[in-house]
N, CA, C and O atoms as a printed pandas DataFrame, in Angstrom:
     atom_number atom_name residue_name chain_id  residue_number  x_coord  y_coord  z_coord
0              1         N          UNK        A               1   83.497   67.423   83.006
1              2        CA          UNK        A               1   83.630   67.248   84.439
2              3         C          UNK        A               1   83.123   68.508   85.128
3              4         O          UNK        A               1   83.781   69.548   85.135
4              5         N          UNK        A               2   81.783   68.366   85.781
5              6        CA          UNK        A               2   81.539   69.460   86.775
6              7         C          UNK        A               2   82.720   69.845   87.768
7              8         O          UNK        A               2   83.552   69.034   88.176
8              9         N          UNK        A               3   82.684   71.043   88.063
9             10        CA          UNK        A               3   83.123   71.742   89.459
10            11         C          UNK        A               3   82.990   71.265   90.475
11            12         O          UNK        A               3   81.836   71.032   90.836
12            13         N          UNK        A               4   84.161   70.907   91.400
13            14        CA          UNK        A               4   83.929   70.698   92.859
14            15         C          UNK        A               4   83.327   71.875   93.668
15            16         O          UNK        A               4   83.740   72.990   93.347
16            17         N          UNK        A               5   82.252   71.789   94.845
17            18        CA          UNK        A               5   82.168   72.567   95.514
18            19         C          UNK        A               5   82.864   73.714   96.343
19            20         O          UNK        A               5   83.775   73.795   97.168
20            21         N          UNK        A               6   82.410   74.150   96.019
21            22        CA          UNK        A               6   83.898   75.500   97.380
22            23         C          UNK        A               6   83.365   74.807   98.584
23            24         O          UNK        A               6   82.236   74.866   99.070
24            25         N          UNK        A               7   84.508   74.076   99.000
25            26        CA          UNK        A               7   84.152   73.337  100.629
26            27         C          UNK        A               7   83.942   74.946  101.787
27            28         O          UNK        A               7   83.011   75.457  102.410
28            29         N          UNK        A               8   84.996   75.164  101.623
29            30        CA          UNK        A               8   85.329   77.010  102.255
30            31         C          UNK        A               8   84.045   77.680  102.711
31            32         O          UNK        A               8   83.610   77.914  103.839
32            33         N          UNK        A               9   83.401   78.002  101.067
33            34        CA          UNK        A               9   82.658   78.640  101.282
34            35         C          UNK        A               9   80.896   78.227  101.613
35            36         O          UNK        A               9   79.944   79.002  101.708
36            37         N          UNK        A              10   80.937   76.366  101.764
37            38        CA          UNK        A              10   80.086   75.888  102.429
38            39         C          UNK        A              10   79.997   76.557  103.892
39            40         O          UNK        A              10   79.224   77.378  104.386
40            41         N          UNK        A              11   81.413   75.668  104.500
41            42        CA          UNK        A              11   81.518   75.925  105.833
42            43         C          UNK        A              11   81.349   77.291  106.601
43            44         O          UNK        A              11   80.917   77.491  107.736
44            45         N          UNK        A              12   81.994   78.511  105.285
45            46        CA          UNK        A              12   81.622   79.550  106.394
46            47         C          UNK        A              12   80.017   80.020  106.541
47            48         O          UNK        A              12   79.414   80.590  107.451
48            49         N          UNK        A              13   79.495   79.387  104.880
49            50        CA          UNK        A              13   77.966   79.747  105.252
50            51         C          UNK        A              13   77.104   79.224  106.359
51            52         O          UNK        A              13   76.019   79.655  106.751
52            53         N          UNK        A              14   77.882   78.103  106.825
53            54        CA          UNK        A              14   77.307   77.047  107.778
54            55         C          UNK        A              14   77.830   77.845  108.662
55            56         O          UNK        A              14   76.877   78.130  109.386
56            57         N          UNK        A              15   78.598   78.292  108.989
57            58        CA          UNK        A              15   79.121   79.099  110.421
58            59         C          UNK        A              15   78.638   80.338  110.482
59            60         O          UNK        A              15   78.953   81.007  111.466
60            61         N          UNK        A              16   77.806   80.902  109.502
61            62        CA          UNK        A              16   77.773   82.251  109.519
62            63         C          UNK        A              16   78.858   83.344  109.719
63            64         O          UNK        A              16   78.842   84.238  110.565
64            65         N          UNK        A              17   79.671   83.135  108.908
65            66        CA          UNK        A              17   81.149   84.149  109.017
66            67         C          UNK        A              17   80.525   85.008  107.947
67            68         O          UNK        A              17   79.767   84.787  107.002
68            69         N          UNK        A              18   81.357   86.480  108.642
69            70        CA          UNK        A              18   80.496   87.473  107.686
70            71         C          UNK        A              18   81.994   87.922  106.947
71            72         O          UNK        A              18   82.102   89.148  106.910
72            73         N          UNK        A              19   83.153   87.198  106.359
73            74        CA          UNK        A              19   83.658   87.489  105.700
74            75         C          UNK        A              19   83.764   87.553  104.330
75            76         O          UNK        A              19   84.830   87.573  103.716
76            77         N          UNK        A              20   82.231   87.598  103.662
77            78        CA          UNK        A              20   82.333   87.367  102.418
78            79         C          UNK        A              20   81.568   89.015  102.032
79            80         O          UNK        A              20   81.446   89.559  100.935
80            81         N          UNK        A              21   81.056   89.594  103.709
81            82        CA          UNK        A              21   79.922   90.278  103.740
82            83         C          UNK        A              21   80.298   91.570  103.803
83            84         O          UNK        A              21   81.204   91.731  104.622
84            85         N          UNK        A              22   79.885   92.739  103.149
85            86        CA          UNK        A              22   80.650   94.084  103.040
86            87         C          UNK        A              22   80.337   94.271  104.259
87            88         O          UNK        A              22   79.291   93.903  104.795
88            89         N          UNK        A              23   81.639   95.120  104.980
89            90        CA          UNK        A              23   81.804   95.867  106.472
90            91         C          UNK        A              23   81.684   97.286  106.451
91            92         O          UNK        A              23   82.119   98.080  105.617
92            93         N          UNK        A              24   80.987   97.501  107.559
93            94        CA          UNK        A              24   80.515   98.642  107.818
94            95         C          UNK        A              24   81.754  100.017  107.319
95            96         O          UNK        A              24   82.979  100.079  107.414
96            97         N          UNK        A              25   81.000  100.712  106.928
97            98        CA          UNK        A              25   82.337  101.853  106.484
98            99         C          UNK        A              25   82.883  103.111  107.860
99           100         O          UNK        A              25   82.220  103.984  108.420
100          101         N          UNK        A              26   83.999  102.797  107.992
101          102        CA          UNK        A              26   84.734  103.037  108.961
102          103         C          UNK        A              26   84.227  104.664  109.163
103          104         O          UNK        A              26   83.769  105.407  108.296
104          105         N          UNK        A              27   84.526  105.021  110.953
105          106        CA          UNK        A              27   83.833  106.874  110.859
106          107         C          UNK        A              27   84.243  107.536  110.281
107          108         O          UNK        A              27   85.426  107.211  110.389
108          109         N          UNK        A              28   84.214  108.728  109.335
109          110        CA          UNK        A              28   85.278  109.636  109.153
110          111         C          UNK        A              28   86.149  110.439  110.085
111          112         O          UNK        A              28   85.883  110.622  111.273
112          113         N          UNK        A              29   87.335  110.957  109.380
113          114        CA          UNK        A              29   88.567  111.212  110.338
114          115         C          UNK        A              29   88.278  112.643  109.842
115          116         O          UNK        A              29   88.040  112.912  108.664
116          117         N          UNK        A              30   88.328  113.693  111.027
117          118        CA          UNK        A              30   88.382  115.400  110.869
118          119         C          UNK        A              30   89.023  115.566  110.183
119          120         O          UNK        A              30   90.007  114.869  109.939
120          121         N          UNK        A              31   88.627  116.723  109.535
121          122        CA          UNK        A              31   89.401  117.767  108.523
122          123         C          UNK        A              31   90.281  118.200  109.242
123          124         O          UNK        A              31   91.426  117.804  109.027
124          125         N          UNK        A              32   90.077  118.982  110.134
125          126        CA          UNK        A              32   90.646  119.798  110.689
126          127         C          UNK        A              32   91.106  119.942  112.332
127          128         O          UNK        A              32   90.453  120.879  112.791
128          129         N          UNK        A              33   91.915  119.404  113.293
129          130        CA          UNK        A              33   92.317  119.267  114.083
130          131         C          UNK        A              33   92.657  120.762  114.765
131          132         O          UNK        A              33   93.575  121.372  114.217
132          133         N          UNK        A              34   92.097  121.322  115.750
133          134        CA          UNK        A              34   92.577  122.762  116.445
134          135         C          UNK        A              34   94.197  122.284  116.938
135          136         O          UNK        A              34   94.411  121.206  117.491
136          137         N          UNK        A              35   95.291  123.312  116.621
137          138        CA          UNK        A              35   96.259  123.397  117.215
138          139         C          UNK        A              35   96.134  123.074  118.750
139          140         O          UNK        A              35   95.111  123.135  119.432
140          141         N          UNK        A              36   97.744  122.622  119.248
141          142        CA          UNK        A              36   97.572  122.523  120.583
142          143         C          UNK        A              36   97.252  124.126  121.690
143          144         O          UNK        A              36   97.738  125.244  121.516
144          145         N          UNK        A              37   96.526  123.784  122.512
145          146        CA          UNK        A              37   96.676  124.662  123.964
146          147         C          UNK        A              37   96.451  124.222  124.902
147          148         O          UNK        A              37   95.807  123.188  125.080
148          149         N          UNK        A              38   97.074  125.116  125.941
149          150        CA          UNK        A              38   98.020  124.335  127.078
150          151         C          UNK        A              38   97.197  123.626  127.918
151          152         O          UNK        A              38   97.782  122.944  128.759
152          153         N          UNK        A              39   95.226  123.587  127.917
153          154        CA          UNK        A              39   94.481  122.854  128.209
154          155         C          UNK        A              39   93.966  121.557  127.422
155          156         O          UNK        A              39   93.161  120.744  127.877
156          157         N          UNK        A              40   94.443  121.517  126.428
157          158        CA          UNK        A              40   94.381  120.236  125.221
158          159         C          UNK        A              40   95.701  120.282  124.385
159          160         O          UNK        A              40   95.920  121.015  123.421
160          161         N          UNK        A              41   96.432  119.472  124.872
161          162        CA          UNK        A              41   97.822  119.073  123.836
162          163         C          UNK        A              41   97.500  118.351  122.613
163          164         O          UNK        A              41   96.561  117.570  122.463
164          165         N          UNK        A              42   98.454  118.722  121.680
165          166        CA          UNK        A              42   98.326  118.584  120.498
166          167         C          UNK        A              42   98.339  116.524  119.998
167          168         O          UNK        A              42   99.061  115.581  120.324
168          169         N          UNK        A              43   97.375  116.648  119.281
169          170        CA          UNK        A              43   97.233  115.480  118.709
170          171         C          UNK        A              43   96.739  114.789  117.185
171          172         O          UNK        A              43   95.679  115.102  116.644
172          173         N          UNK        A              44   97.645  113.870  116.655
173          174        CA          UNK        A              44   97.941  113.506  115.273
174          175         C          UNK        A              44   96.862  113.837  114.671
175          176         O          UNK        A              44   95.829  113.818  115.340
176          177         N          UNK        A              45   96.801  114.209  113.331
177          178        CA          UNK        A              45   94.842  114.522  112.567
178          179         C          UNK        A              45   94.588  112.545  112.691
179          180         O          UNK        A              45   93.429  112.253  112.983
180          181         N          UNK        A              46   95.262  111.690  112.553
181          182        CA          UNK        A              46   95.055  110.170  112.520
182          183         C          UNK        A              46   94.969  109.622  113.416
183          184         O          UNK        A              46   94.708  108.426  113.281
184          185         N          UNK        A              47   95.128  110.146  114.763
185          186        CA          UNK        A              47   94.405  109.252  116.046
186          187         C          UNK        A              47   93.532  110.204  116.381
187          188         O          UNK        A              47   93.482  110.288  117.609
188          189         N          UNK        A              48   92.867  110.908  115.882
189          190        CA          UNK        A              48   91.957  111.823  116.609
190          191         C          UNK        A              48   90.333  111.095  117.170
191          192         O          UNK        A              48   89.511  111.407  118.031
192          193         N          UNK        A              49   90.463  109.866  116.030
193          194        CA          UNK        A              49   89.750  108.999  116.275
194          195         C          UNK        A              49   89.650  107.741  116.298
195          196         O          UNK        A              49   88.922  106.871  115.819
196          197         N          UNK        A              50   90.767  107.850  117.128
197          198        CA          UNK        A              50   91.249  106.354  117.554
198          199         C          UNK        A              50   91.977  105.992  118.937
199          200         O          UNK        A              50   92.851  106.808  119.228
200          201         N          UNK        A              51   91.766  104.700  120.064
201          202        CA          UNK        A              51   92.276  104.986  120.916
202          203         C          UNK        A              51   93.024  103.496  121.042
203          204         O          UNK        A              51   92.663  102.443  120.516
204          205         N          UNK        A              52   94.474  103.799  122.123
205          206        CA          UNK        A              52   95.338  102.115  121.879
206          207         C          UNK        A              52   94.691  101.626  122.485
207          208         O          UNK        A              52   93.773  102.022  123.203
208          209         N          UNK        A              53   95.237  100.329  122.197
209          210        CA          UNK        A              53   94.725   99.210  123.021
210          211         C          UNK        A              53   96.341   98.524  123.380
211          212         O          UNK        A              53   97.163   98.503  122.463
212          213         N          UNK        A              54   96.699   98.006  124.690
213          214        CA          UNK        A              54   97.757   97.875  125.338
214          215         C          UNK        A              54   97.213   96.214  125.818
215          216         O          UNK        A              54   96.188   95.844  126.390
216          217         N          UNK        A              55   98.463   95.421  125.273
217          218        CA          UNK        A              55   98.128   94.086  125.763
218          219         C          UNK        A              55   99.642   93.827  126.564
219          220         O          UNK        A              55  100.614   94.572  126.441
220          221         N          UNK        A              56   99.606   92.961  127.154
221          222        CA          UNK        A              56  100.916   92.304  127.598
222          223         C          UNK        A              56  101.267   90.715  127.191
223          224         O          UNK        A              56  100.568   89.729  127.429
224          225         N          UNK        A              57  102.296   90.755  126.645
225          226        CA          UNK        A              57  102.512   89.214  125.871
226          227         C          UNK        A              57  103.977   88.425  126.718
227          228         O          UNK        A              57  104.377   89.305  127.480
228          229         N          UNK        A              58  104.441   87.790  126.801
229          230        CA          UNK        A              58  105.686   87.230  126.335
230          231         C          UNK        A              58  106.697   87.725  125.711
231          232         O          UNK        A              58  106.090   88.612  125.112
232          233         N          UNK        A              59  108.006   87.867  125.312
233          234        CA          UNK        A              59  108.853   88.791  124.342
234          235         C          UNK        A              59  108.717   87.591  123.103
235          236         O          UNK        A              59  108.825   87.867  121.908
236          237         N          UNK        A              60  108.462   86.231  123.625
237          238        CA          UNK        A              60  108.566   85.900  122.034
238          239         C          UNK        A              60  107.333   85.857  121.924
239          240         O          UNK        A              60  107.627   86.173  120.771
240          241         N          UNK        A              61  106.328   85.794  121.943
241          242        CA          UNK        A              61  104.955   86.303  121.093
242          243         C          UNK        A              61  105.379   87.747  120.199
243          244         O          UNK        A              61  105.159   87.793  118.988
244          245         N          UNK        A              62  105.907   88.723  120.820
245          246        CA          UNK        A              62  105.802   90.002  119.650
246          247         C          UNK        A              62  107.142   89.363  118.848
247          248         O          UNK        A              62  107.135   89.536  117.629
248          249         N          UNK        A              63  107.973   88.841  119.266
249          250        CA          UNK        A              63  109.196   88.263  118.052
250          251         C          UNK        A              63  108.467   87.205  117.377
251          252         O          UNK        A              63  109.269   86.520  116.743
252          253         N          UNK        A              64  107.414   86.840  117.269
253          254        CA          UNK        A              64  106.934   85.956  116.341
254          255         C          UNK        A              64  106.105   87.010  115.584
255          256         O          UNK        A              64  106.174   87.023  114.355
256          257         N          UNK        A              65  105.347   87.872  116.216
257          258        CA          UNK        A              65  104.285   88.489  115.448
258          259         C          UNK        A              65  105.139   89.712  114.336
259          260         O          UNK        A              65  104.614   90.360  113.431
260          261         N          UNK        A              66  106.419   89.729  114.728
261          262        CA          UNK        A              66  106.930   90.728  113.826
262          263         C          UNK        A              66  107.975   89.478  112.833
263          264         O          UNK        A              66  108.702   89.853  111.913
264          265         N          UNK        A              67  107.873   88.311  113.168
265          266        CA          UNK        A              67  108.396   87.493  111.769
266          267         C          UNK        A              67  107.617   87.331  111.218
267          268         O          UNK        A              67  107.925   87.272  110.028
268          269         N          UNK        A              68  105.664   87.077  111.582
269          270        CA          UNK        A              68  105.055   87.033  110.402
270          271         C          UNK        A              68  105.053   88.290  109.764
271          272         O          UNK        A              68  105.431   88.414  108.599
272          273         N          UNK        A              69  104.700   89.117  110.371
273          274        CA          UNK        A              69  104.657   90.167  109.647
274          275         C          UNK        A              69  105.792   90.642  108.586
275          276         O          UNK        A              69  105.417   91.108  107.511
276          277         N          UNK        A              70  106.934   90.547  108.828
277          278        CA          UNK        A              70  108.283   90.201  108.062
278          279         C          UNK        A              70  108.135   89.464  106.665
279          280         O          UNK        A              70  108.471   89.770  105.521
280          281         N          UNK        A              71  107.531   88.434  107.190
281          282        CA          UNK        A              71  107.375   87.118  106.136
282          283         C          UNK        A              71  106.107   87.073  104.983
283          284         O          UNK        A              71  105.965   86.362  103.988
284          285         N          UNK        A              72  105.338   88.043  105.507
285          286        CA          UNK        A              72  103.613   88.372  104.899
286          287         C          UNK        A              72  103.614   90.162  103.993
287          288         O          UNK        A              72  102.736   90.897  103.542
288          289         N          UNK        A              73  105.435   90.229  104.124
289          290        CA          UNK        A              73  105.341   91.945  103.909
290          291         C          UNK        A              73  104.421   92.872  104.408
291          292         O          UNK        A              73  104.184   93.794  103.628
292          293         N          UNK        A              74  103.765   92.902  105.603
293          294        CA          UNK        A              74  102.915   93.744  106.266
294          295         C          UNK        A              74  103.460   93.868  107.575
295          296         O          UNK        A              74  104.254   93.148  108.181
296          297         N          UNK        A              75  102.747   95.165  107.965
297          298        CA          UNK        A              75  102.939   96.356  109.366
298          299         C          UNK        A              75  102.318   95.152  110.602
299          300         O          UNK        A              75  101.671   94.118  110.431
300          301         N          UNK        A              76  102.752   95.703  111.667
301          302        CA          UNK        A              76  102.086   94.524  112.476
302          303         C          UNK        A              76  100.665   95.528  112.949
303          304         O          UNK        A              76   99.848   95.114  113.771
304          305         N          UNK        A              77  100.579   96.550  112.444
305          306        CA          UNK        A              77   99.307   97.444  112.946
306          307         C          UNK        A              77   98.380   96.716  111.979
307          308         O          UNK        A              77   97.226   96.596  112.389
308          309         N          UNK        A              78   98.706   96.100  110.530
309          310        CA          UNK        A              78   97.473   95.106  109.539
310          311         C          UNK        A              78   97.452   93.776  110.140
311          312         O          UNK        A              78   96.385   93.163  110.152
312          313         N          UNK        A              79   98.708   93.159  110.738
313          314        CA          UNK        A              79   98.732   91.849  111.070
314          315         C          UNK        A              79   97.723   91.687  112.058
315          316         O          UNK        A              79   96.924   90.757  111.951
316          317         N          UNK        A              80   97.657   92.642  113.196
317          318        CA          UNK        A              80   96.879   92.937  114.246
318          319         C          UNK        A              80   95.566   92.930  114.030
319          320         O          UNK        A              80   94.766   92.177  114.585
320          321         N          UNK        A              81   95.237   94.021  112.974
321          322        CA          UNK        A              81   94.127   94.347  112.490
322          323         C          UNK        A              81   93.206   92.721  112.025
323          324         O          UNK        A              81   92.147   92.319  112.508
324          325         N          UNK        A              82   93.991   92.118  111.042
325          326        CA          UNK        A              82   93.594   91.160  110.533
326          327         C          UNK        A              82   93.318   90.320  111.838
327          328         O          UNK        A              82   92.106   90.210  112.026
328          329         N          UNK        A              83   93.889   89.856  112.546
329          330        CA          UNK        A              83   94.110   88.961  113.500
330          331         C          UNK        A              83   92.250   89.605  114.662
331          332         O          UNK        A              83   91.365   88.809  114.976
332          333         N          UNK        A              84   92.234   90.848  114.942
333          334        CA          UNK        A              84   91.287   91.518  115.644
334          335         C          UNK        A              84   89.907   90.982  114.463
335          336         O          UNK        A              84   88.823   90.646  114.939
336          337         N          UNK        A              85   90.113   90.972  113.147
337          338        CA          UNK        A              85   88.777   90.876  112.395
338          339         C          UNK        A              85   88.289   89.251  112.384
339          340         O          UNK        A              85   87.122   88.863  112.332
340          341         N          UNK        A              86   89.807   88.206  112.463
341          342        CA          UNK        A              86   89.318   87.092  112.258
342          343         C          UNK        A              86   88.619   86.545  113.886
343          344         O          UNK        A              86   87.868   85.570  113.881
344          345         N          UNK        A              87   88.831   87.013  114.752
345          346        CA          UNK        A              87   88.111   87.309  116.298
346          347         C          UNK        A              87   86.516   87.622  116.125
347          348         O          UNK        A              87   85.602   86.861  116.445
348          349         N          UNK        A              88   86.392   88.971  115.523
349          350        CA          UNK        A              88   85.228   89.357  115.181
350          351         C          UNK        A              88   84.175   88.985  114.197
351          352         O          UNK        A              88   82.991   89.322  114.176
352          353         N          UNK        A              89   85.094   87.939  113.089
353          354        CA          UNK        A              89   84.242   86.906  112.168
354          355         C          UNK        A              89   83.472   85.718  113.298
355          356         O          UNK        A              89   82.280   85.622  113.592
356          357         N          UNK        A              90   84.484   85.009  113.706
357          358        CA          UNK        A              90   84.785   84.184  114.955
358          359         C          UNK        A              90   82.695   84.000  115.818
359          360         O          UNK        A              90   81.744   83.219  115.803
360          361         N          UNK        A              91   83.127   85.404  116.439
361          362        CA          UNK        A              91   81.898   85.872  117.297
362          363         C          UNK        A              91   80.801   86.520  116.710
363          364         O          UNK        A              91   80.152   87.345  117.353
364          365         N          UNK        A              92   80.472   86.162  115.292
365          366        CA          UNK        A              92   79.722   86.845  114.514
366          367         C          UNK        A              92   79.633   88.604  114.377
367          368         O          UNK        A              92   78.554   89.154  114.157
368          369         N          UNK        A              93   80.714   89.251  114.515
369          370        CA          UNK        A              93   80.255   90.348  114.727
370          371         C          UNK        A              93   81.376   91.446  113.741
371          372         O          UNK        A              93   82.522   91.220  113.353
372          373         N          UNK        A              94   80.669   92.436  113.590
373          374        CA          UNK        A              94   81.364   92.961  111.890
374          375         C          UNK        A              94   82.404   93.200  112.376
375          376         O          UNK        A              94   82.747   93.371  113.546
376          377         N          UNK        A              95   83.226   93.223  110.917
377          378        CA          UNK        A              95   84.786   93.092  111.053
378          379         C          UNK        A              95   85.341   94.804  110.756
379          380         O          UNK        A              95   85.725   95.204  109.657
380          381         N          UNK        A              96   85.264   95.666  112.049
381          382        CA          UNK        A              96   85.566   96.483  111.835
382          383         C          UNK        A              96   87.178   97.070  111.993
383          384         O          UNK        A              96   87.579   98.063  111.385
384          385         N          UNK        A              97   87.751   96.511  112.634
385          386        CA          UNK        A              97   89.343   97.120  112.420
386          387         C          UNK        A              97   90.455   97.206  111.371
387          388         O          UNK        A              97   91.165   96.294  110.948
388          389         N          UNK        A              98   90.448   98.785  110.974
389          390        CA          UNK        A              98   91.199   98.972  109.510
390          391         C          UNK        A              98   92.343   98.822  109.647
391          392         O          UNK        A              98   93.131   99.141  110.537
392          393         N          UNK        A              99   92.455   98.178  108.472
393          394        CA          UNK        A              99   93.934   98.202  107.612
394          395         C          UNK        A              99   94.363   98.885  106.859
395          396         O          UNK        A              99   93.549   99.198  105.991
396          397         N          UNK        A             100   95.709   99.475  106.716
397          398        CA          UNK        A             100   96.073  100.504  106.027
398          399         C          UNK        A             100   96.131   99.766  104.898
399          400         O          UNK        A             100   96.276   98.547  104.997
400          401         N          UNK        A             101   96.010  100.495  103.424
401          402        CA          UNK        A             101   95.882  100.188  102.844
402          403         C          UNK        A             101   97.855   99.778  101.588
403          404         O          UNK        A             101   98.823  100.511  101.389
404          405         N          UNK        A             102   97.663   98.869  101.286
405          406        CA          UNK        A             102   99.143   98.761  100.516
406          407         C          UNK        A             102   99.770   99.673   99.237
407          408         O          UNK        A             102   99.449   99.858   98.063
408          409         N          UNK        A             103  100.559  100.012   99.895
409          410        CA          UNK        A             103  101.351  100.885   99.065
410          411         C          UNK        A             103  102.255  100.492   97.467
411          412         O          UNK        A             103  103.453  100.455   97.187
412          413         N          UNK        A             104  101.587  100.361   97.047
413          414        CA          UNK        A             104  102.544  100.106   95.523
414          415         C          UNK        A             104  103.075  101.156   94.683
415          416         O          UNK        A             104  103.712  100.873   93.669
């Protein structure tokens, strides 16, 4: 008995989803961060290159997004992440927002 087709991986070729497709490698993060002074306050070596993004939801949208996350054992900063890349598959465009990586 032959193999059924990967239906999946028809469709995303038909959609052009670039999730099968290596993503661009994220910028590097400084070595070295200058201490604070009193004209530049001090800031994490890990957002040095990175800036928020502030949405406004509902209270139960973030009480749902922190049961999946609950339920998926992940941070809602990966749930997010993931959620921002399947957007950017979506609109053809590379899936750049990192995920921390899992701790075992």
């Amino acid at each position: 008995m032959s193999k059924a087709p990967n239906l999946a991986a028809a469709l995303a070729d038909a959609g052009g989803s670039t999730r099968r497709r290596p993503s661009p490698e994220p910028p590097p993060i400084p070595a070295a961060v200058p201490l604070a002074t009193p004209d530049r306050p001090y800031r994490q070596p890990s957002r040095t290159v990175t800036r928020p993004i502030t949405v406004h939801f509902p209270e139960e949208v973030r009480d749902q997004l922190k049961l999946i996350a609950l339920q998926q054992k992940k941070t809602l900063q990966n749930l997010i992440a993931e959620g921002f890349n399947d957007l950017f598959a979506k609109y053809g465009k590379p899936e750049i927002a990192p995920a921390e990586r899992a701790k075992t």
